[in-house]
BALO-439933 format. One record per residue (C-alpha): x, y, z. Coordinates in nm, 4 decimals. Last residue first. Layout:
// BALO-439933
+----------+----------+----------+
|        u |        v |        w |
+----------+----------+----------+
|        X |        Y |        Z |
...
+----------+----------+----------+
// end
This chain:
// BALO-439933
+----------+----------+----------+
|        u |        v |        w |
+----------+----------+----------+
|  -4.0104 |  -2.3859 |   2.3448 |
|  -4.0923 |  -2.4736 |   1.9334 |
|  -4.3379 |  -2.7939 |   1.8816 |
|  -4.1773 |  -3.1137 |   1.8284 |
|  -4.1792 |  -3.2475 |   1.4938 |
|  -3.7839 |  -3.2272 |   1.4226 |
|  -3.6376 |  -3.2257 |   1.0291 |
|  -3.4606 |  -2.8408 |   1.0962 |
|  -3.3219 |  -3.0175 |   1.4631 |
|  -3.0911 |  -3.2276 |   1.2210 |
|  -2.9316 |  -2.9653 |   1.0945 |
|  -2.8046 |  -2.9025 |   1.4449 |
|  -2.7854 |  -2.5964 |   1.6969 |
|  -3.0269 |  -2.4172 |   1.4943 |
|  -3.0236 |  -2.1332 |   1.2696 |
|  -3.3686 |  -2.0025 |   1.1729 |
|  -3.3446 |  -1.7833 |   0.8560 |
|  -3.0978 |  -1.9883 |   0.7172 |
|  -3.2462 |  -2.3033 |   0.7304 |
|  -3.5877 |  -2.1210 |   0.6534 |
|  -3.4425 |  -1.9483 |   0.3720 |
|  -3.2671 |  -2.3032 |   0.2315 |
|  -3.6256 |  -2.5271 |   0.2963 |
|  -3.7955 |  -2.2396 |   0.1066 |
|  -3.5319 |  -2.2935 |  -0.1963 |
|  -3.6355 |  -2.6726 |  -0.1676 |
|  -3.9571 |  -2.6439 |  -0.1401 |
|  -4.0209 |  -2.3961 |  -0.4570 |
|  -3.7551 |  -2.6341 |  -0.6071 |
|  -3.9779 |  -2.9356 |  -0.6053 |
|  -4.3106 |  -2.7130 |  -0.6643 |
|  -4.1152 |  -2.6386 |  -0.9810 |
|  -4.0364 |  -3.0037 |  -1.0646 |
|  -3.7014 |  -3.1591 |  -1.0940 |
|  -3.6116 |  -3.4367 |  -1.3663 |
|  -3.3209 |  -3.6706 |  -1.2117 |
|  -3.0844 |  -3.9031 |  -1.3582 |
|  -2.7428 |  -3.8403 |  -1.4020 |
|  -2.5884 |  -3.7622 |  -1.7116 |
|  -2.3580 |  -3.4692 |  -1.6400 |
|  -2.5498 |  -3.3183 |  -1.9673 |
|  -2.8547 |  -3.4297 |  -1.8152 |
|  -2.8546 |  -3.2848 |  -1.5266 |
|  -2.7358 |  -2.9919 |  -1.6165 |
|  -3.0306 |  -2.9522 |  -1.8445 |
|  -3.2563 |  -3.0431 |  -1.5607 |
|  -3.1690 |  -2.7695 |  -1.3725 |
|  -3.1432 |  -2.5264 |  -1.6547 |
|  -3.5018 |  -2.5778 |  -1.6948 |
|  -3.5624 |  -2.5763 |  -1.3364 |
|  -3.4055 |  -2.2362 |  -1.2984 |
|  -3.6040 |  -2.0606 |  -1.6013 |
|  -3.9565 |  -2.1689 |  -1.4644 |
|  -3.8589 |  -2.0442 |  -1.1118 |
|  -3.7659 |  -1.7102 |  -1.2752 |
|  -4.0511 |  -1.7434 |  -1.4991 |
|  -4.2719 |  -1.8361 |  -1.1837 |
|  -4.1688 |  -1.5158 |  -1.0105 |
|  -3.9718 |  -1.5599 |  -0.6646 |
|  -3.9446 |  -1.2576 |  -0.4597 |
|  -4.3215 |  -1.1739 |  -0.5152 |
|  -4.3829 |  -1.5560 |  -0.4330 |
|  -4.2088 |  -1.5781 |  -0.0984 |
|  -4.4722 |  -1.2717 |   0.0113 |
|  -4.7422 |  -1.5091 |  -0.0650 |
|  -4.5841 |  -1.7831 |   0.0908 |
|  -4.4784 |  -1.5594 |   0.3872 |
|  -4.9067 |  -1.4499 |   0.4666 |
|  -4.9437 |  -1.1247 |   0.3394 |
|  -5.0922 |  -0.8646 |   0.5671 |
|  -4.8685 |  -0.6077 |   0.6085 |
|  -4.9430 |  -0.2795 |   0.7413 |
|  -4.6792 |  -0.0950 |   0.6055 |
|  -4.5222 |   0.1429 |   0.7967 |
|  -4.4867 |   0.5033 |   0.6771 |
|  -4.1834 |   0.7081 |   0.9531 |
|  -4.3794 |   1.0503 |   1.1034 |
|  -4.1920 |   1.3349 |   0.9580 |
|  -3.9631 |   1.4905 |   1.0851 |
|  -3.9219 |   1.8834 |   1.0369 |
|  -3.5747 |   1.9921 |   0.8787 |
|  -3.3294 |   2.1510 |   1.1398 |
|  -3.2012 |   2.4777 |   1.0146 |
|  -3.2831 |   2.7015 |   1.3417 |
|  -3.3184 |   2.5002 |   1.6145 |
|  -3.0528 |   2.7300 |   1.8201 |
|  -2.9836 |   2.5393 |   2.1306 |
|  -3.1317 |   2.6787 |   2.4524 |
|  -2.8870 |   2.8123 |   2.7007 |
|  -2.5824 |   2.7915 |   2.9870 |
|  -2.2824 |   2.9726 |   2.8516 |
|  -1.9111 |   2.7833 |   2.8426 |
|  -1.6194 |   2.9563 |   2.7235 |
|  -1.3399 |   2.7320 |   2.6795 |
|  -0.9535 |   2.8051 |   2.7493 |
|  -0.7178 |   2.5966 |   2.5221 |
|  -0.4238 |   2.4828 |   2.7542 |
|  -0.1346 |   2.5169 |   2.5764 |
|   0.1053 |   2.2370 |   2.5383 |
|   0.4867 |   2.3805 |   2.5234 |
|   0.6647 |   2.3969 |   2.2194 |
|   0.9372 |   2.2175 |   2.1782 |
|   1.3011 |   2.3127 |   2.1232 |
|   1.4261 |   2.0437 |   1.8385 |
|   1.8323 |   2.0090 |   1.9135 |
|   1.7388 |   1.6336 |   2.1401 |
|   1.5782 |   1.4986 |   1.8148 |
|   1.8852 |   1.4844 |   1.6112 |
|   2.0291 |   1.2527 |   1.8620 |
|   2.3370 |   1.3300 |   2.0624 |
|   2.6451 |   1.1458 |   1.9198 |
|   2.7716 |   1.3889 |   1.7495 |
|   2.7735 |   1.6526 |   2.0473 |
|   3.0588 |   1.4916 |   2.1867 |
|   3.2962 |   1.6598 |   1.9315 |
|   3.4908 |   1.5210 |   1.6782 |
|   3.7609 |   1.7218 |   1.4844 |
|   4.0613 |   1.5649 |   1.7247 |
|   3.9912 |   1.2493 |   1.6729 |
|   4.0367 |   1.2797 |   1.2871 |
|   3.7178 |   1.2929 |   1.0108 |
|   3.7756 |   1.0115 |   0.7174 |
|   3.8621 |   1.2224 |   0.3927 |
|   3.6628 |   1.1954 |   0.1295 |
|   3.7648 |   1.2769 |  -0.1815 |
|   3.5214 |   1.3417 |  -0.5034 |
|   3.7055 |   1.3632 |  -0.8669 |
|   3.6133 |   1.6326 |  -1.1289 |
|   3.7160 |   1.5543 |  -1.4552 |
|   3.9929 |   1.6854 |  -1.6222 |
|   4.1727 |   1.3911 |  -1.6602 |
|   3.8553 |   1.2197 |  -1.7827 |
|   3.8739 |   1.5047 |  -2.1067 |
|   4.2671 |   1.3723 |  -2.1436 |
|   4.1832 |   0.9775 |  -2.1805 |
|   4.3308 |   0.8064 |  -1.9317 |
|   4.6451 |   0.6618 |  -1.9213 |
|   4.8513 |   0.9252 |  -1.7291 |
|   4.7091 |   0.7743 |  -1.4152 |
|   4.8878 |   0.4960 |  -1.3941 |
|   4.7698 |   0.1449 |  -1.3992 |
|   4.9538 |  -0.0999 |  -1.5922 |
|   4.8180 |  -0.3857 |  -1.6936 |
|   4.5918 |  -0.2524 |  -1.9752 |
|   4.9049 |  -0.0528 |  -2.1139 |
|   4.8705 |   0.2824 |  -2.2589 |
|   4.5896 |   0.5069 |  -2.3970 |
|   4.2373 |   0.4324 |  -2.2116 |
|   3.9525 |   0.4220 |  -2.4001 |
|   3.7386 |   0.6933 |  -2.4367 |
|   3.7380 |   0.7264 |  -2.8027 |
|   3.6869 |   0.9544 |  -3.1166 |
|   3.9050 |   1.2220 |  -2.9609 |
|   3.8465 |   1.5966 |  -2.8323 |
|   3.4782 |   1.5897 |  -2.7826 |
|   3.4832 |   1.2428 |  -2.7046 |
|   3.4583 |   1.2302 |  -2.2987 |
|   3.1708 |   1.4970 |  -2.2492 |
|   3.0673 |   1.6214 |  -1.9379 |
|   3.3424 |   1.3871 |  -1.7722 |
|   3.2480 |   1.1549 |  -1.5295 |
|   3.2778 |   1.1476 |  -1.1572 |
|   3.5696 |   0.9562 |  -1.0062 |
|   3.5202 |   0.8987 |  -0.6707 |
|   3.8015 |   0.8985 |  -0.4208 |
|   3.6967 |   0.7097 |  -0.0470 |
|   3.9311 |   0.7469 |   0.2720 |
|   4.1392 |   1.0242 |   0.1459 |
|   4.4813 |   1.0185 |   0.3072 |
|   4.5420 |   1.3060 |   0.5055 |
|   4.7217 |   1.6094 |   0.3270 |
|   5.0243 |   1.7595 |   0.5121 |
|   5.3028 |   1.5467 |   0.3816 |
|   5.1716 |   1.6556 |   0.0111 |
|   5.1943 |   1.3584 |  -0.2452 |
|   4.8498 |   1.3831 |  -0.2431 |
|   4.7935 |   1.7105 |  -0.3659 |
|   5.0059 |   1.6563 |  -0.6414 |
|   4.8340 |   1.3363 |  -0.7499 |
|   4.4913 |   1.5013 |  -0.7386 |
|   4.5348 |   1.8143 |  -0.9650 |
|   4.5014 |   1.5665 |  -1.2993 |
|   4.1444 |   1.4548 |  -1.1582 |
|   4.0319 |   1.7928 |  -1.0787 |
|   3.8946 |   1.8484 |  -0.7400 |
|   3.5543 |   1.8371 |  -0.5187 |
|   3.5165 |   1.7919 |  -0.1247 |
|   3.3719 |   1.5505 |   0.0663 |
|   3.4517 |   1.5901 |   0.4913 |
|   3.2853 |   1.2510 |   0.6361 |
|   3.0407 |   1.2682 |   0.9252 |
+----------+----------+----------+
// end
């Protein structure tokens, strides 16, 4: 871990020049609160090409500045390399203890159940296909039908009983899946 620690700008040059100070590693310049109160610009005075501290504007100079200095051999310990995880002191598992008592369950709250309706049902499947399928709804798709046919321009002018067949032909393909499509066309009776 790296030792950060806060200064002036103008106070870093002395410091430095100390034989006892380390060399900072990383120096970051933070910015001032406010860099034009005292002038109407933050530009640097002096020369572009030459870089001395003395040309920046006086509110940067006092700035604070962030040095980090790189930690020596001699401030590391062996304990920086353990992971974070190996300092957390866990808890041991406890063993819940259960009370166990043999008796009835309370029924109390349980709503009665009632028997479940059934409808006797004695509609043959067309009849039953035909309360899915009204005649204006079968009316209203082989109008469209043909209208799209037309406007495509290909021949073809589709009846209701046509459809009827053809959407009972899709349930029972889909009803009954067999191996092949073929098998839906076969005469033989079912095994």
């Amino acid at each position: 871990m790296q030792d950060a620690s806060t200064r002036l700008i103008d106070e870093l040059p002395d410091e430095l020049e100390k034989d006892d100070t380390e060399i900072p590693e990383i120096i970051t310049i933070l910015p001032p609160e406010n860099a034009n109160a005292d002038c109407d610009t933050d530009e640097d005075s002096g020369d572009e090409d030459l870089v001395v501290l003395n040309n920046l504007p006086g509110p940067q100079l006092t700035a604070e500045a962030e040095i980090q200095i790189k930690p020596s051999v001699e401030q590391w310990d062996s304990e920086d390399d353990k992971p974070l995880s190996f300092f957390i002191e866990r808890k041991p598992n406890q063993i819940k203890q259960f009370q166990y008592r043999k008796c009835d369950l309370e029924v109390s709250g349980f709503p009665d159940w009632k028997d479940v309706l059934s409808v006797r049902n004695n509609i043959s499947p067309a009849t039953t296909f035909k309360l899915f399928f009204v005649n204006e709804i079968i009316h209203k798709i082989c109008d469209f039908t043909n209208t799209y046919t037309m406007q495509i321009k290909r021949v073809g002018d589709v009846t209701e009983a046509e459809l009827l067949c053809f959407i009972g032909i899709l349930l029972l393909s889909g009803y009954a899946p067999l191996p092949q499509n073929s098998m839906f066309w076969q005469n033989r009776d079912d095994k």
